[in-house]
Every structure is written in structure tokens, then in C-alpha cells.
MILUMTOR-792917 format. One line per field, with one value per residue (C-alpha): residue in three letters; chain; x negated, z negated, y. Coordinates in pm, 1 decimal, always signed. Layout:
r <- c(ALA / ...)
c <- c(A / ...)
xx <- c(X / ...)
zz <- c(Z / ...)
yy <- c(Y / ...)
***
This chain:
r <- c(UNK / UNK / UNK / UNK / UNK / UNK / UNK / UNK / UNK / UNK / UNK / UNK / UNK / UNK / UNK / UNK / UNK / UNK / UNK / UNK / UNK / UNK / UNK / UNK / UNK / UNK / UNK / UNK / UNK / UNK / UNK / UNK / UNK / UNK / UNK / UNK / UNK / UNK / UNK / UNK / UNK / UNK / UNK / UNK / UNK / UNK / UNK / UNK / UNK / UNK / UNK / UNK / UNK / UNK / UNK / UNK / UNK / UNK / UNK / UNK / UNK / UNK / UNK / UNK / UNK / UNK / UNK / UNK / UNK / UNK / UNK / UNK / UNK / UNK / UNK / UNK / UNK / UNK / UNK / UNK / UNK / UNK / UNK / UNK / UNK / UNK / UNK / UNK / UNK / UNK / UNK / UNK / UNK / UNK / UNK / UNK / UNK / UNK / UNK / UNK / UNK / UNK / UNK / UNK / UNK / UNK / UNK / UNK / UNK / UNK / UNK / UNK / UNK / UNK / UNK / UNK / UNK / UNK / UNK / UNK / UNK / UNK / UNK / UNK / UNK / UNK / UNK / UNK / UNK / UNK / UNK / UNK / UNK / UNK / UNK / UNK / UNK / UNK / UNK / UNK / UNK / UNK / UNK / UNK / UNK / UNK / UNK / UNK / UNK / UNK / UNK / UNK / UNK / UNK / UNK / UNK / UNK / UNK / UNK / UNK / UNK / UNK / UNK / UNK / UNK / UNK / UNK / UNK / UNK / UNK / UNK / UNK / UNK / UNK / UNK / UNK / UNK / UNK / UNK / UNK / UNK / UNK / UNK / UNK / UNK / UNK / UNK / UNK / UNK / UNK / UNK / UNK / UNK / UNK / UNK / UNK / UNK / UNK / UNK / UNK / UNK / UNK / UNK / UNK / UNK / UNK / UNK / UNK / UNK / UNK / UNK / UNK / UNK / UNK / UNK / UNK / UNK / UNK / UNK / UNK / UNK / UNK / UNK / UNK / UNK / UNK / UNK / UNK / UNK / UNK / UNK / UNK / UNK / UNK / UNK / UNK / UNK / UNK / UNK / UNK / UNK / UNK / UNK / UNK / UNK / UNK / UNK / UNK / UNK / UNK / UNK / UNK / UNK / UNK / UNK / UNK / UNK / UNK / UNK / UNK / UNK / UNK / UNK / UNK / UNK / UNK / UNK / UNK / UNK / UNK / UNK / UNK / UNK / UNK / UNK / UNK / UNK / UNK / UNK / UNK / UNK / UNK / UNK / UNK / UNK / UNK / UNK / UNK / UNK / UNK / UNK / UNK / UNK / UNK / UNK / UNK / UNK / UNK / UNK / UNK / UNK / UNK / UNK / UNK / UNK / UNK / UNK / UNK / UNK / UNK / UNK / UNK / UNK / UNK / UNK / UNK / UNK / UNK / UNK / UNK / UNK / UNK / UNK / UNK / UNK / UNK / UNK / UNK)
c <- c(A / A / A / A / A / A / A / A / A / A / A / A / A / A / A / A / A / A / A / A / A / A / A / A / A / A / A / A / A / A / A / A / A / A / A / A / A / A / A / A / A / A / A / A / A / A / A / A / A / A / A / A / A / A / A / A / A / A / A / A / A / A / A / A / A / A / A / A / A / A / A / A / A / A / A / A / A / A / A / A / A / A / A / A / A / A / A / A / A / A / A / A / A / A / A / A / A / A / A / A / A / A / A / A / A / A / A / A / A / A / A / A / A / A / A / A / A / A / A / A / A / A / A / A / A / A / A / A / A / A / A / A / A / A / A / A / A / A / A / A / A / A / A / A / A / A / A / A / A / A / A / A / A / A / A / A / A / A / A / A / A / A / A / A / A / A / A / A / A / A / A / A / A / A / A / A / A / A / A / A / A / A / A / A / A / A / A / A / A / A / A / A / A / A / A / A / A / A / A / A / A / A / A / A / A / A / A / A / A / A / A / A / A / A / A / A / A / A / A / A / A / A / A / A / A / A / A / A / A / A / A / A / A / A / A / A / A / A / A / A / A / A / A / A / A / A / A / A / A / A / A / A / A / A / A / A / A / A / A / A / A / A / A / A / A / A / A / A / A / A / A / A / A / A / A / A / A / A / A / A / A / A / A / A / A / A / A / A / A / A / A / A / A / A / A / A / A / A / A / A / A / A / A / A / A / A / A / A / A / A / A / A / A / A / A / A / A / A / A / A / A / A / A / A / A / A / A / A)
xx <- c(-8565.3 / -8698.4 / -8477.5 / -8520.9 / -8494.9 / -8555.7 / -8612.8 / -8355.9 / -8368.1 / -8027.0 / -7963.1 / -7646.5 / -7542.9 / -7264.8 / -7096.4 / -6813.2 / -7003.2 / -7339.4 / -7194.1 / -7000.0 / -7297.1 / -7557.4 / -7349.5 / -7258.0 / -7670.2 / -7719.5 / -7434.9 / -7579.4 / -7954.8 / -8148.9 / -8333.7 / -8140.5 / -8233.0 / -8019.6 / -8059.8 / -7775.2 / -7823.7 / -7445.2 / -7348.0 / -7032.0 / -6880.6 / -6632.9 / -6581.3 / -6941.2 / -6692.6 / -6611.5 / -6946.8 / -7099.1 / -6695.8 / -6837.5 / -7221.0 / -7034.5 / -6748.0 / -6929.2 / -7334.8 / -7400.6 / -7221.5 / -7445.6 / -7753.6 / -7834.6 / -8002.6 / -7899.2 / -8137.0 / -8062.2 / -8305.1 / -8261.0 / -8393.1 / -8444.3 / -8746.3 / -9046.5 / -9234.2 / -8944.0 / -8889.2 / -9216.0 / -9261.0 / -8932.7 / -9108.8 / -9388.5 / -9189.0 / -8967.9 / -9204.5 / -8884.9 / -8896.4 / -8554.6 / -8378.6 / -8054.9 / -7944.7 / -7638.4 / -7702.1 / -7553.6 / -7331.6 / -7026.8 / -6711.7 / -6601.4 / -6447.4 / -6676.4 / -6953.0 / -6794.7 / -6821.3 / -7156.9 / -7371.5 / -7664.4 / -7544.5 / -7627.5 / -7925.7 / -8078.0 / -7904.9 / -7844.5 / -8191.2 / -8445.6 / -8339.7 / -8315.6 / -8653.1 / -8829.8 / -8662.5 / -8792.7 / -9098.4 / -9090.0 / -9033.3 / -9286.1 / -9580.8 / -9445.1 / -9383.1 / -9064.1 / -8932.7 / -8553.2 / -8390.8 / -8025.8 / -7855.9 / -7511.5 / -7429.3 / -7064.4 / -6835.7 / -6773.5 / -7097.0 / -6806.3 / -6655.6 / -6353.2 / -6401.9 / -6122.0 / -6239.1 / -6120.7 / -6238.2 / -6538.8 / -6822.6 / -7199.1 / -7298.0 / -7038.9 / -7202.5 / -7270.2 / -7439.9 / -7099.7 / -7039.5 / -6724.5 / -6886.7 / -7221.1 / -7172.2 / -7109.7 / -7428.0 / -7621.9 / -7520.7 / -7643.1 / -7941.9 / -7994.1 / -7995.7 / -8221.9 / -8478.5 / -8467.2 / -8514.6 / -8771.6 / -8944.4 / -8891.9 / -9042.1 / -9345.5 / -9403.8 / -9228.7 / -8982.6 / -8715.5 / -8393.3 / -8004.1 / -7759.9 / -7404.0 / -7135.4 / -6853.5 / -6491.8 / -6292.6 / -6351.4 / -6085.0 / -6013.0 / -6064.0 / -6340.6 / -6302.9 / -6342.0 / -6105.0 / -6144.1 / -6044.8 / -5694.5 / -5525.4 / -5691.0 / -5551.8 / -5233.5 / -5147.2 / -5250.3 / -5046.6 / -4740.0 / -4736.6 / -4705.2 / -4432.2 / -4613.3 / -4602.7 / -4904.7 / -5056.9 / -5016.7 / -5237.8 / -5110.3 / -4815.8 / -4908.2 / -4995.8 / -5373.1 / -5509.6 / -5762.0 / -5950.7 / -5928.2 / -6113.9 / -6116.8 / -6449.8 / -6518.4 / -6531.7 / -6765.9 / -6981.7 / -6977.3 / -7080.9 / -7394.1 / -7502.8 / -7506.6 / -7666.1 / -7900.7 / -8073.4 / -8116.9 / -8277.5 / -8321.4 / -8660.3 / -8689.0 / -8615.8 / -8899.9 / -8800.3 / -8662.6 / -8337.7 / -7978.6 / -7652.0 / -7346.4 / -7005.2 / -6811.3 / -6462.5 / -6141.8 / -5989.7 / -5638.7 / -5609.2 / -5296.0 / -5130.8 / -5139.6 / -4769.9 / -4800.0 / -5046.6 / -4851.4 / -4503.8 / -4768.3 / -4858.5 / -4554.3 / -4488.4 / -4776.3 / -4710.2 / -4330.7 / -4304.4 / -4124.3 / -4409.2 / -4288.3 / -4464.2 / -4580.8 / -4690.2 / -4983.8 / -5189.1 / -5544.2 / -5785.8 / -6133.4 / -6379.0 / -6135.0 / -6081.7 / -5716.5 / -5831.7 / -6146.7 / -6069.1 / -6382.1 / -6473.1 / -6660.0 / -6763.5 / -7162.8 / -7093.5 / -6893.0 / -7155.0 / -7456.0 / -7361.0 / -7035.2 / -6809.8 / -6574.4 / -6376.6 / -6004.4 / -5835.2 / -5480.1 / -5359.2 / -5102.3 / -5311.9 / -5606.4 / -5346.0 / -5150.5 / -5507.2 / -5578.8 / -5245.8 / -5308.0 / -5635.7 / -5563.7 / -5241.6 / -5500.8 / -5797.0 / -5656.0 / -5284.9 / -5365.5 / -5653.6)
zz <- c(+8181.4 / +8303.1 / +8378.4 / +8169.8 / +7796.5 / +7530.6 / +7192.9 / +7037.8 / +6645.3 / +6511.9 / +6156.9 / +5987.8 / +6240.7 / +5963.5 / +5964.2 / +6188.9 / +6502.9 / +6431.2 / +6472.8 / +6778.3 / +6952.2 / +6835.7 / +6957.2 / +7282.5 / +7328.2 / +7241.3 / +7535.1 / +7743.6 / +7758.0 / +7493.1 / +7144.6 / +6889.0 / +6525.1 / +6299.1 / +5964.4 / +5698.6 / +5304.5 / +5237.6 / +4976.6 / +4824.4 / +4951.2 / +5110.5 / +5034.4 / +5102.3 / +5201.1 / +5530.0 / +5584.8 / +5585.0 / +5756.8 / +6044.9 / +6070.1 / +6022.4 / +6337.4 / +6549.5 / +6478.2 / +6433.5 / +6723.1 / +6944.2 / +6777.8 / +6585.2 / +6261.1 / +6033.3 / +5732.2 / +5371.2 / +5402.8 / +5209.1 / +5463.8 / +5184.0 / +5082.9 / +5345.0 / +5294.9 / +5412.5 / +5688.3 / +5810.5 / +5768.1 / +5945.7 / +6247.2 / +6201.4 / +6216.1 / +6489.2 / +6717.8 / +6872.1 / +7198.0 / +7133.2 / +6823.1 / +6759.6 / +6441.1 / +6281.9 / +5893.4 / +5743.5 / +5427.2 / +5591.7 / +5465.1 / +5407.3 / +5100.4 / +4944.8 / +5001.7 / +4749.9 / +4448.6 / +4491.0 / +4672.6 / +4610.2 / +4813.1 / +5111.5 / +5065.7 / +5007.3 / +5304.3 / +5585.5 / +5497.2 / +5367.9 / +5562.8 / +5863.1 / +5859.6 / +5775.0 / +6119.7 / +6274.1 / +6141.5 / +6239.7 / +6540.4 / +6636.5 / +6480.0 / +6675.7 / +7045.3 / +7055.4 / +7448.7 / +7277.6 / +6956.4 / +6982.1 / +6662.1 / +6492.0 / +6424.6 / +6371.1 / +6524.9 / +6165.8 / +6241.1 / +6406.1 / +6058.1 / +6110.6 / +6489.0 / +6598.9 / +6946.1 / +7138.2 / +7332.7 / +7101.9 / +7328.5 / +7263.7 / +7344.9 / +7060.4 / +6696.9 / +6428.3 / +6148.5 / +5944.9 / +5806.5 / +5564.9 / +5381.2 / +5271.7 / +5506.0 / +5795.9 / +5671.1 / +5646.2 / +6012.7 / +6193.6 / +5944.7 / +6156.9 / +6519.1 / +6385.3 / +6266.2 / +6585.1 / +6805.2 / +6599.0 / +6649.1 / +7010.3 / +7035.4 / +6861.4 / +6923.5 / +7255.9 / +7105.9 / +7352.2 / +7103.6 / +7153.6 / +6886.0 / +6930.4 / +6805.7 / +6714.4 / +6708.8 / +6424.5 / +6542.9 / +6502.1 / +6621.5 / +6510.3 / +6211.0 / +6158.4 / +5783.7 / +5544.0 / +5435.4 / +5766.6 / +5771.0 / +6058.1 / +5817.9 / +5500.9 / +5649.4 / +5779.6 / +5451.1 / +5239.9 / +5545.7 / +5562.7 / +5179.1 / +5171.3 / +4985.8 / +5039.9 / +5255.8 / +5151.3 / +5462.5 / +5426.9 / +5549.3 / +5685.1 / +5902.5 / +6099.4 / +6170.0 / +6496.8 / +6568.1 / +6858.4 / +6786.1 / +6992.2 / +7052.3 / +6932.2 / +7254.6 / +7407.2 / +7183.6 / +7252.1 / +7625.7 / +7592.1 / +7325.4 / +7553.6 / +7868.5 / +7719.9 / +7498.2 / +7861.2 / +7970.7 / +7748.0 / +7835.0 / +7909.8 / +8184.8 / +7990.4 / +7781.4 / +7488.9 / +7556.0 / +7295.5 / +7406.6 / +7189.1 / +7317.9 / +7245.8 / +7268.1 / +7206.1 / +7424.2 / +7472.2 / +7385.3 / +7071.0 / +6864.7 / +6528.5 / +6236.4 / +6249.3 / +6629.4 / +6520.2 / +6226.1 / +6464.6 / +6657.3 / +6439.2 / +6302.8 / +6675.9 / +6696.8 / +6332.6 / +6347.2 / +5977.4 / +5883.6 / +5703.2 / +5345.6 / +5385.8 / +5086.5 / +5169.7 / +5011.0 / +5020.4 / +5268.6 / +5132.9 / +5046.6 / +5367.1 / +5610.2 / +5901.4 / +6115.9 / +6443.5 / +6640.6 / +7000.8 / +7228.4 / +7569.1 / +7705.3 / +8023.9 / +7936.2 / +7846.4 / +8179.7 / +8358.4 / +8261.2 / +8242.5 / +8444.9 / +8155.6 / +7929.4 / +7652.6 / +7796.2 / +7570.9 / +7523.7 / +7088.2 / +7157.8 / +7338.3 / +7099.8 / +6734.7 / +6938.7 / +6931.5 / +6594.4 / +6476.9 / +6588.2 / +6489.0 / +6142.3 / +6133.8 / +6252.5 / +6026.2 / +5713.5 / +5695.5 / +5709.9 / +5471.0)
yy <- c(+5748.3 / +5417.5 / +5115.8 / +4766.3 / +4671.5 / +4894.6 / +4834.9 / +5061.4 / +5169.0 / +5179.7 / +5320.5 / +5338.6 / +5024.9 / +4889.3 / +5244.6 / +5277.2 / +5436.9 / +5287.2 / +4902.7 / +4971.1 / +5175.9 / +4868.6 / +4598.5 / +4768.7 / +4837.1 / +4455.2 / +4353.4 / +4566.9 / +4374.3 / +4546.9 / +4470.1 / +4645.0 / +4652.6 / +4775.9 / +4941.6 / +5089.7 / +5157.1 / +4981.9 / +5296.2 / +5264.3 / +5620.4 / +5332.7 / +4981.1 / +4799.4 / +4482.5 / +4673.5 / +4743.9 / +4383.5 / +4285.7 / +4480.1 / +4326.6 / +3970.3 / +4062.4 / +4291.3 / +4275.3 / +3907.9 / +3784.6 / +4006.6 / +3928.2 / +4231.6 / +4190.3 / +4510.2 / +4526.6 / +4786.3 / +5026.2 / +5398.9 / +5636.0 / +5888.7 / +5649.8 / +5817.4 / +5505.6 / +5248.7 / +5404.2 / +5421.5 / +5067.6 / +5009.9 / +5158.4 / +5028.2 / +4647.9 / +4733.6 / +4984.3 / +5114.5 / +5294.7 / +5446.7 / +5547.9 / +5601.9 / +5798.4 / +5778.2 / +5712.5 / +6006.7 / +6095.1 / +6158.5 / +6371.1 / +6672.2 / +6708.1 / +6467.7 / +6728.3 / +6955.4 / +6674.5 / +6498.7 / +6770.5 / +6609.4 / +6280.7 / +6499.2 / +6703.5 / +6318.1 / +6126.6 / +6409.6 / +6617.7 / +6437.3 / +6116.7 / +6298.0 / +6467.1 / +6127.9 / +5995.3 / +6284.2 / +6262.6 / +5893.5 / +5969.5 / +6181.8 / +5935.9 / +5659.6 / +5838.6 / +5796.3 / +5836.6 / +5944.5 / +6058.9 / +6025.2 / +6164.8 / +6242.6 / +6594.6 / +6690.2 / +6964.4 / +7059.5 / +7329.8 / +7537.2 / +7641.2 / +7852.6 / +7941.8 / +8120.4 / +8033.4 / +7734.7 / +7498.9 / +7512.1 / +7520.3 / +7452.7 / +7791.5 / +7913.2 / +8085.7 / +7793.8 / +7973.6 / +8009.6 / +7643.1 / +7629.1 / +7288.3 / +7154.0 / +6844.4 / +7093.7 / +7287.2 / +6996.7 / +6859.5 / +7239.6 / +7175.0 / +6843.7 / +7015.0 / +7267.7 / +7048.7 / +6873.8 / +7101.4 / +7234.2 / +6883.8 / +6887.7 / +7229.4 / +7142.6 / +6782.0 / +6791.4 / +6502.2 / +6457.6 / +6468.0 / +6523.9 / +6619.6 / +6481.9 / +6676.6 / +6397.6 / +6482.6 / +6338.9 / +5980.7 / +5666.3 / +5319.7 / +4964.7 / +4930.4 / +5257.1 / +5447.4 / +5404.3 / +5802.6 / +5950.6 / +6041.0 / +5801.8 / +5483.5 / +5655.9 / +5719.0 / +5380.8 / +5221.1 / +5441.4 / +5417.5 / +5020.1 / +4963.7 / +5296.7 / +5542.3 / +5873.7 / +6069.3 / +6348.8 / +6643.7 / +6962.7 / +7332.2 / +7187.9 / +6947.5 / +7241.7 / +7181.1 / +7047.7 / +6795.8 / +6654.2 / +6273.0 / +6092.6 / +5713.9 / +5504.5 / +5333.7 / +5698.1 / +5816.1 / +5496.5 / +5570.4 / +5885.7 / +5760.3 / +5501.9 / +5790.8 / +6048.2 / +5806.0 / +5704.7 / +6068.7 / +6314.7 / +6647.5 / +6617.6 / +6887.6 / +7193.5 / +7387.8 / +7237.4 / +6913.2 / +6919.1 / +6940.4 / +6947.1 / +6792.4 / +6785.5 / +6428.4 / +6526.4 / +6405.7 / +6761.1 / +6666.4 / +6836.3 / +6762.7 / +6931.0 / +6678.3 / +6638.8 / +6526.1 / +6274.2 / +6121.5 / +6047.0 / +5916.5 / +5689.0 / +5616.9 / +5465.3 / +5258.8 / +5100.0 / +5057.2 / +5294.6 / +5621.7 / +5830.7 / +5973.8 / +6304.1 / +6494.6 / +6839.3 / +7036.6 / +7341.0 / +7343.4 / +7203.9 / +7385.3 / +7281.5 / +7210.8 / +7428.8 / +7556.7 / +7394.5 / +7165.7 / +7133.4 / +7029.8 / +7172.9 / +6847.9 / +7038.9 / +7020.9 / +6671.2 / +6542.9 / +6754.5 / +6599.7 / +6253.7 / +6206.9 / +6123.8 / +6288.8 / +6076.3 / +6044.2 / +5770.3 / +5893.7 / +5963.4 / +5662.9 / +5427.0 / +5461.8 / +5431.6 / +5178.3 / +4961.8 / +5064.3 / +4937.5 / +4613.1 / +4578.7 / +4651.2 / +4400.5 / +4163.2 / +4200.1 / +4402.0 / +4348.4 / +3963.6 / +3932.1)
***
């Protein structure tokens, strides 16, 4: 892709990935423009707390803007003219999926397919967008690797994220839209959501209530550390795959360090200075044994794979949230 400043399209840019990625693009020389609908799955207040620390200072302007609504977003383009967009509005969760269905079907699917149909009218050199390494359901297989089976999801949320890669490359095979699908691996660090297990966990640890540990504490997950997934999003978001028939690529972004939930809570318990109270429960419908990411493809094409260590990565956590949560 061409060198100088782009003017990059950033939705969900007050989520927890979309205001790190939009303020690192703004650092880094470009016009970023920002967009996010503020739902309350989560606290709004963190939401607009991230704009106000992290989008603001780098002179991002992050509008509301329901990308369900075909007409808003197509005057969003039409106000920006983006050369580059970067998509990572999306009704996150797992477990959520299985209570408000609908939530999805209106924010992952017919949001997504107005950005790609966005897209397309307005040229766009690069679509960047979230998917989720939920697509690999149960896979007994591990590392998971792109070339792995994903038409078994074990949630709506996964379904509607392999929904997502299919509809892009779809695009790129009949528009020739030059998309990549990022396949995130249970993400944490500093403005991170308050839903994810680590941010659950610490709350519930620091005021001495009990945390609630499914199958065991037996399950393993890939965390990986937010400023490693932004590296990799800013690498691959400046080289498509534009020389293959159909120029769409998938790509895992995982740090390959797996650990079993257990491992991850003494962890934590480290980095905040607490004794968890554990209260053990059955698996939850949706979740899955295992994700573990083989970030070959990944290190491959752009010369990076996410690295941040479990301790280093809770150890900043930890003192971000003393800082901006414990305090407030």
C-alpha cells in the first residue's frame, strides 16, 4: 500500500480495541474519524471515559452513529470519504448472545453488510475488520490454525463473527474489495471491558467477593495483551492481501501462551496483591474447553506475533485500574 496519510474510518472507536487502534492511527500521522453507537451492553461512562483519556487527546472526533441504520452510514462516508476503514463495532459476548439474540443479527449482520456495502461504493483501498476465534467452536485441534474447519460455531456471536468473514470475502470476490478478517484472542489490558473475565475478576477480588470459576478452572485461554493486538491491526491494516485471486485474508492475532483459568487467576492474584475467594460452577452453554492461536500466518506476513507475557500484561492492568477505577 502507498506511504503518507490516510484517512482512516474507525467504528466502534470508544470500545476497548477500537480507541486504542484510533488513537495509535492518529499518533502515528493519520486522519482518523471515529464512530461508536455508546449501547449500554457495558457502562456507557467507560465508553465516553475512553474518548475523553485516549481519543481527544489525539484529536479524534468519535461521533454516535447506529450502523444498523443503511442510511447513516452512508452519509458517514459520504462526510469522511475514508480511504481506509477499520471495523470493529460489533455486539460482543458470548453468553450475552444466548439472551438478546436479536442484539446481534442487528449489530454484527446487518451493520456489517452496510460497511461492506459502504465500502465497495466508496473504493475503499482496505477493510480491516474484527472477527473472533470463537468461529473455532469446540476444536479439539490446537494451535487453531486458519486453515482449520469453522462451520461448527457453539454460539450465535461465534456464528455471527464466521458470518462476517464470509460476507467479506464474498465482497472481495465480487467487487475485488481488498478485506482482512482478524481473529482476536480473548483480549485484556488497560480500558478494557468490564464483562471479560480478568476485569470481572479483579472487581469482584479487590472488594472480597467471591468469583465465579467455570469447569474447574480447568479451561484454557489465549489472552493476549491490547497493545499486541494493536500492532498487529496497524501491520496488517497497511498490507492487504491484494495479490491473491480474491484479495481477502483471515488472520489470527493471538500470543500463543495459552494458560488454564486457574493459572490466570494466581496470576492475577500477584499483580493485585488479593487472595481470590473462588466459587466453582458448571460450563457454561457457548463456551468452549480450549483457544490457543498458531500466529505463524500472522508473524509471516507481517513480521510480528503478539508476545506480552500473562504477568507483565495483568501487572499493567492492575495498575491501571488502581489508577483510574480504584480512585474514582
Amino acid at each position: 500500500m502507498t506511504a503518507g496519510v490516510q484517512r482512516i474510518l474507525v467504528t466502534g472507536a470508544a470500545g476497548f480495541v477500537g480507541s486504542h487502534v484510533a488513537a495509535r492511527l492518529a499518533a502515528m500521522g493519520h486522519q482518523v474519524v471515529g464512530c461508536d453507537n455508546f449501547n449500554d451492553y457495558y457502562d456507557p461512562q467507560l465508553k465516553h471515559d475512553r474518548v475523553a483519556a485516549l481519543l481527544t487527546p489525539a484529536g479524534v472526533p468519535c461521533e454516535r452513529l447506529e450502523l444498523a441504520d443503511g442510511a447513516a452510514v452512508e452519509a458517514l462516508f459520504a462526510r469522511v470519504a475514508p480511504t481506509l476503514v477499520v471495523h470493529l463495532a460489533a455486539q460482543a459476548g458470548v453468553r450475552y448472545s444466548l439472551v438478546n439474540p436479536g442484539a446481534y443479527i442487528q449489530s454484527n449482520l446487518v451493520g456489517f453488510g452496510n460497511i461492506l456495502e459502504a465500502s465497495r461504493k466508496a473504493g475503499i483501498a482496505h477493510l480491516l475488520y474484527a472477527s473472533s476465534s470463537s468461529v473455532y467452536g469446540a476444536n479439539a485441534k490446537v494451535p487453531f490454525s486458519e486453515d482449520d474447519l469453522t462451520d461448527e460455531p457453539v454460539s450465535l456471536y461465534a456464528a455471527t463473527k464466521k458470518s462476517n468473514e464470509l460476507m467479506a470475502h464474498a465482497y472481495s470476490q465480487l467487487y475485488k474489495l481488498p478485506a482482512t478478517g482478524l481473529r482476536f484472542f480473548t483480549v485484556y489490558g488497560p480500558w478494557g471491558r468490564p464483562d471479560m473475565a480478568y476485569y470481572s475478576f479483579t472487581e469482584k477480588m479487590v472488594r472480597g467477593q467471591p468469583i465465579g470459576v467455570f469447569a474447574e478452572g480447568k479451561l484454557t485461554r489465549d489472552f493476549t495483551y491490547i497493545d499486541d493486538i494493536v500492532e498487529g491491526v496497524v501491520r496488517l491494516l497497511f498490507k492487504p492481501a491484494t495479490g491473491k485471486p480474491v484479495p481477502h485474508a483471515v488472520f489470527n492475532i493471538g500470543n500463543d501462551q495459552p494458560v488454564t483459568v486457574l493459572d490466570f487467576i494466581a496470576t492475577l492474584e500477584r499483580a493485585l496483591g488479593v487472595q481470590a475467594q473462588k466459587d466453582f460452577q458448571p460450563m457454561q452453554p457457548g463456551d468452549v474447553p480450549a483457544t490457543h492461536a498458531d500466529t505463524r500466518k500472522l508473524q509471516e506476513w507481517v513480521g510480528f506475533a503478539p508476545s506480552t507475557s500473562l504477568g507483565d500484561g495483568l501487572a499493567r492492568f492492575a495498575a491501571w485500574y488502581r489508577a483510574h477505577v480504584q480512585r474514582a
